[in-house]
C-alpha positions as CSV (number, residue, x, y, z in Angstrom):
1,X,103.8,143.1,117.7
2,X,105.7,142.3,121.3
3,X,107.6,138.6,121.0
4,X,105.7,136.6,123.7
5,X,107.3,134.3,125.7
6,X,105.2,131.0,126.0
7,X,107.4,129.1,129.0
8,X,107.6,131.0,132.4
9,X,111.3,131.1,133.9
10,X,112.9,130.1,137.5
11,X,113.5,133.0,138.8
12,X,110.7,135.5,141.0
13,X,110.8,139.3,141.6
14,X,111.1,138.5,145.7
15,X,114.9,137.8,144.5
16,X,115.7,140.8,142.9
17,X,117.0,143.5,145.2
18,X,117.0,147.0,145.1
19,X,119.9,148.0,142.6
20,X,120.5,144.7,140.7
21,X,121.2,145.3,137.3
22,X,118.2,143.3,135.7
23,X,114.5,143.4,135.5
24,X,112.7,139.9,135.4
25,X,109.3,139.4,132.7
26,X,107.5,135.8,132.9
27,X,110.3,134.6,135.2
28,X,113.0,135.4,132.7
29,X,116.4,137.7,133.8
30,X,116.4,140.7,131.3
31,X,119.4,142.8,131.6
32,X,119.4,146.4,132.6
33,X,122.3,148.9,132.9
34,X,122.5,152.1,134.2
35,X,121.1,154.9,131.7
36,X,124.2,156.8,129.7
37,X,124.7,160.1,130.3
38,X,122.1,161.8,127.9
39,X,119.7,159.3,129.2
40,X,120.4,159.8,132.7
41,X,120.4,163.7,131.8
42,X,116.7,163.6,129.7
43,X,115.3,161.3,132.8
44,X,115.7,163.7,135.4
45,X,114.5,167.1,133.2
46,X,111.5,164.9,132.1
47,X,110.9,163.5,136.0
48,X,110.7,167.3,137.0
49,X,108.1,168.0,134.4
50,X,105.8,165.1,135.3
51,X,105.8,165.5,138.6
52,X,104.9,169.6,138.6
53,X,102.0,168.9,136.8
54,X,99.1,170.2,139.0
55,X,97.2,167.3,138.7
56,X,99.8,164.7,140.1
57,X,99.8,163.3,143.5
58,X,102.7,161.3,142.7
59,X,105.7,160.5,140.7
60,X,109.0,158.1,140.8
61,X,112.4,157.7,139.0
62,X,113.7,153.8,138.2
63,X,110.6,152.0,140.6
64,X,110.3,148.4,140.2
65,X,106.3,147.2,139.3
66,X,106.2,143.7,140.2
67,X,101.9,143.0,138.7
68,X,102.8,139.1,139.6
69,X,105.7,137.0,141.0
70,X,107.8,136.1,138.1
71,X,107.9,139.9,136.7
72,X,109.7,143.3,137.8
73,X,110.2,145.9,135.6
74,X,112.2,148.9,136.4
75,X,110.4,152.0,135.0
76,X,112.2,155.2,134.2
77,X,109.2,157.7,135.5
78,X,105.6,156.6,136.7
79,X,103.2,158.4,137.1
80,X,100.1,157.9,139.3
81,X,99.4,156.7,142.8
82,X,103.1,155.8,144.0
83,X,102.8,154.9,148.0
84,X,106.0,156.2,149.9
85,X,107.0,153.2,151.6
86,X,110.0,150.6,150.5
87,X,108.7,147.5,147.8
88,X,108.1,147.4,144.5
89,X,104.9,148.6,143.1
90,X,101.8,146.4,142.7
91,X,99.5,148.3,140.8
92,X,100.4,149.4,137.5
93,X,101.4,153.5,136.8
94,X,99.3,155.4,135.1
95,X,102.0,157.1,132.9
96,X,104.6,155.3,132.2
97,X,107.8,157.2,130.7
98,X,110.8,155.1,128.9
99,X,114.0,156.0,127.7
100,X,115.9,154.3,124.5
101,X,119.1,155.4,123.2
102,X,121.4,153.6,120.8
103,X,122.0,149.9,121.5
104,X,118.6,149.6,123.0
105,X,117.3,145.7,122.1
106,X,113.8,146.7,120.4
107,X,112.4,143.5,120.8
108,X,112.7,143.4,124.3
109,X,111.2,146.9,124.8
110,X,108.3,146.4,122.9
111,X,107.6,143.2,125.2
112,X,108.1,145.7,128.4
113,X,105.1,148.0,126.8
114,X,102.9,145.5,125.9
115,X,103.0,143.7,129.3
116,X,102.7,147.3,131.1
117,X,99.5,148.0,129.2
118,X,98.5,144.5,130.2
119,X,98.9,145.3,133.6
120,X,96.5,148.6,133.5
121,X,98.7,151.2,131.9
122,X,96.9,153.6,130.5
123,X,99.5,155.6,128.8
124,X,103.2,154.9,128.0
125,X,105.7,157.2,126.4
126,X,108.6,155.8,125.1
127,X,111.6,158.6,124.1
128,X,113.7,157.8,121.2
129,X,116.8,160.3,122.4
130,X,118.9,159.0,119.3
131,X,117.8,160.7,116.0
132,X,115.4,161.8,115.0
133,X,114.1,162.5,118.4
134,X,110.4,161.6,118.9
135,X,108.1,160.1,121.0
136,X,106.2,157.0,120.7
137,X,102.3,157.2,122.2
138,X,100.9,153.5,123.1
139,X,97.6,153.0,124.8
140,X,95.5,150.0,125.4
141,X,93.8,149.1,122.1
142,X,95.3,151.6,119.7
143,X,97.8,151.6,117.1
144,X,101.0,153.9,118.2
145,X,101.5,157.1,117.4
146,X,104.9,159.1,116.8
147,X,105.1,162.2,118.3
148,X,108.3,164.8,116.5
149,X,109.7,168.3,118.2
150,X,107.0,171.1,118.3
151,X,103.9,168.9,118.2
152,X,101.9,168.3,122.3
153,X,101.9,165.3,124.6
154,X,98.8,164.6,126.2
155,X,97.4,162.5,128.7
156,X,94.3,163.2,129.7
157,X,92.6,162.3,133.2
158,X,96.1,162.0,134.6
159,X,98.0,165.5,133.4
160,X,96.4,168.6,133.8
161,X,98.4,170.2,131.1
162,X,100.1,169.0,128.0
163,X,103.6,169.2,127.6
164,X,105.7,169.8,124.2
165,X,107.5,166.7,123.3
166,X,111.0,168.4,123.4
167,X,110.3,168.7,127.7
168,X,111.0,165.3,128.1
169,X,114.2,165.8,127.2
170,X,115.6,169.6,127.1
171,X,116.4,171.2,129.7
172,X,115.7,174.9,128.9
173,X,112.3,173.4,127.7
174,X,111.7,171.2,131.0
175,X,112.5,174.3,132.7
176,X,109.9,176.6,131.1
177,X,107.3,174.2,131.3
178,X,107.8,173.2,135.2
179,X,107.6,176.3,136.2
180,X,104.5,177.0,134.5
181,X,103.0,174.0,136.4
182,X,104.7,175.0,140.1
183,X,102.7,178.7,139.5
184,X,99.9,177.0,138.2
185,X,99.8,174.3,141.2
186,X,100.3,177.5,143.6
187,X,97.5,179.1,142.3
188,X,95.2,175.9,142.5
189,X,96.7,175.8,146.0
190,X,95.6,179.5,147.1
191,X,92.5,179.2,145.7
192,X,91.3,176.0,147.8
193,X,92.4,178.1,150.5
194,X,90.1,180.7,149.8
195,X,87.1,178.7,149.3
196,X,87.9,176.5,152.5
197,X,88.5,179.8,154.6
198,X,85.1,181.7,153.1
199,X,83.1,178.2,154.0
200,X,84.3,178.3,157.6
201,X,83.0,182.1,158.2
202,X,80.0,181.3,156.4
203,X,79.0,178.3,158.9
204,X,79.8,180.4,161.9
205,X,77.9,183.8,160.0
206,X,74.8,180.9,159.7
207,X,74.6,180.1,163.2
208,X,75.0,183.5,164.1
209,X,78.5,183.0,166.1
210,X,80.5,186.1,166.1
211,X,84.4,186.3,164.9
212,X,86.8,188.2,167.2
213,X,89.6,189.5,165.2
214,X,91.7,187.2,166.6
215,X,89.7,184.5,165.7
216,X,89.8,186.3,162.1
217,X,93.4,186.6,162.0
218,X,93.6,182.3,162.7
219,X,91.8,181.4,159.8
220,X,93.7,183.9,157.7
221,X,96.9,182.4,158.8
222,X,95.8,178.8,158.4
223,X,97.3,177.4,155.3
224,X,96.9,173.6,156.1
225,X,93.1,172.4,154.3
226,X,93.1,169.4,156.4
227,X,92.8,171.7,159.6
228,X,90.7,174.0,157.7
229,X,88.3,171.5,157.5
230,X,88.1,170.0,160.6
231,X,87.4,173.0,161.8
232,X,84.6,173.4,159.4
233,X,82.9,170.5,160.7
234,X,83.1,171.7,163.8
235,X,81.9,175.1,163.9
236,X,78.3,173.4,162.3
237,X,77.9,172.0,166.3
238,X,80.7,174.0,168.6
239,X,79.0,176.2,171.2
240,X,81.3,179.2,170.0
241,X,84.0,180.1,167.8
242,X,87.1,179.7,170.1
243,X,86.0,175.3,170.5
244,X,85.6,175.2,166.9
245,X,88.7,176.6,166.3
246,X,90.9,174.8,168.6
């Protein structure tokens, strides 16, 4: 069980800045340095995974998640809707990823995942780099799980895929599975295309508007589905294809 700290501290996250070598919890200055070298080299492989997955909007490297005034915890990857504007994060991640090598103060981590699943975490993996490698699985009312080399991390309703354990940390791994994702996410990609394309032709087909091959050749070429649907929605009322389509 996390240590709980019963007595808040003086200190709130609007006095951290970007950079400062310390996270804060309950108002209380919790040292932080810089990741080592196989951390720093395991973060960025695993950042590239996560983020590939088709079913991610969003993902961050070392964001601050400030739930309340008198915490901020720098998190190694999260994973869900990250804004892109400057602050810390109010609203917990989805996934959270940590990184522990040798050294790490156990205590203290354990504290950091308990008040991250307090906060609406769903899932939190936590990487043991030294050995044996593995990976710890916490969730919100479940005991935690250890994860070894060869066996699947899942997270469901957040990843589309699951990812072996060892691409959180090898390369030639991260690698494989990335690209997997990227042709995965391009096919996903193409294929709303498709079905936003055929819907447009099949309004104007309904209303009996004819298609110029021009006006063909537009649609083809239109690979943004934000425009794609606008000009669905107009072509239900436009008085011919050339309004709806410009």
């Amino acid at each position: 069980m996390a240590p709980q700290v019963t007595e808040s501290g003086p200190f709130k996250a609007e006095q951290v800045r970007a950079g400062d070598p310390y996270e804060l919890s309950r108002g209380h200055i919790i040292e932080r340095l810089p990741a080592g070298g196989r951390g720093g080299r395991a973060k960025l492989v695993g950042a590239a995974v996560l983020n590939s997955d088709p079913a991610v909007r969003s993902a961050s490297v070392d964001t601050g998640f400030s739930p309340d005034p008198g915490t901020m915890r720098a998190l190694d990857i999260a994973v869900g809707d990250i804004p892109d504007a400057p602050g810390w994060l109010k609203s917990a991640p989805l996934l959270a990823v940590e990184y522990v090598d040798t050294g790490h103060d156990e205590d203290e981590l354990q504290m950091k995942v308990a008040e991250l699943l307090e906060a609406g975490t769903k899932i939190i993996w936590v990487v043991r780099l030294f050995s044996p490698r593995r990976v710890e699985v916490y969730e919100p009312g479940a005991r935690a799980r250890t994860l070894l080399p060869g066996e699947m991390l899942s997270a469901s309703n957040i990843l589309a895929n699951p990812i072996p354990v060892e691409a959180l940390y090898d390369r030639n791994v991260a690698h494989r599975v990335t690209l997997k994702n990227l042709l995965q996410r391009k096919a996903r990609e193409e294929g709303e295309l498709h079905t936003l394309r055929a819907s447009v032709r099949e309004v104007f087909s309904a209303r009996g508007l004819r298609l110029s091959p021009d006006h063909e050749a537009q649609i083809d070429q239109c690979s943004d589905p934000a425009v794609l649907r606008r000009w669905h929605r107009a072509a239900v009322t436009a008085p011919d294809a050339s309004a709806a389509l410009s």
